[in-house]
N, C-alpha and C positions, 0 to 999 in steps of 0.2 A: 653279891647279888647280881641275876644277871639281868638283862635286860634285853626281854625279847623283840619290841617296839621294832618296826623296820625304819632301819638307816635310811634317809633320803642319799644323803653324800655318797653313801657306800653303793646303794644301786648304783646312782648317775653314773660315779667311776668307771664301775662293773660295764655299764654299757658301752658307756666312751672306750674301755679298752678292744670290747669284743666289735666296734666301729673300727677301732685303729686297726688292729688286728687284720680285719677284711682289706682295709686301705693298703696296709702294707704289703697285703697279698698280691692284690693289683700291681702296683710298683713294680716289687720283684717278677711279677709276669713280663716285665716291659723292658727287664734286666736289668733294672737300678737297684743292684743288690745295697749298696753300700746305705743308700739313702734309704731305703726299705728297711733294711737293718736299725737303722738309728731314730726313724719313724715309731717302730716296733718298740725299742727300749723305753723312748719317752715319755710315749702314750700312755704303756702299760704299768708304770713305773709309779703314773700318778695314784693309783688303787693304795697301793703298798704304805705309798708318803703317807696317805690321810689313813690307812688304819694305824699304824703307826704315830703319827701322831694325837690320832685319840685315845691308844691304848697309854700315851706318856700323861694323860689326864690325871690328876689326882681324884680321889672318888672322894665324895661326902662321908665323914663316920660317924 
């Protein structure tokens, strides 16, 4: 069954990544590639965790 309801977790994520995203862009403007780079993973990384862990949810039968 699917469930169309919108996600709060999964927007906030969704924004927080395309925030970090821009952040990271900055950064690397300023030539901190390295920290840019690892900015950019961790941020975006956190969307992934939580669909991920909610797809590992057992569903009601």
């Amino acid at each position: 069954m699917r469930n169309d309801r919108e996600n709060l977790i999964v927007k906030l994520t969704f924004d927080l990544a395309l925030e970090v995203v821009a952040f990271s862009e900055n950064i690397r403007a300023d030539n901190r590639f390295e920290m840019a780079s690892q900015i950019f993973r961790s941020g975006t990384s956190i969307g992934a965790n939580i669909r991920d862990a909610q797809n590992a949810e057992s569903k009601r039968g």
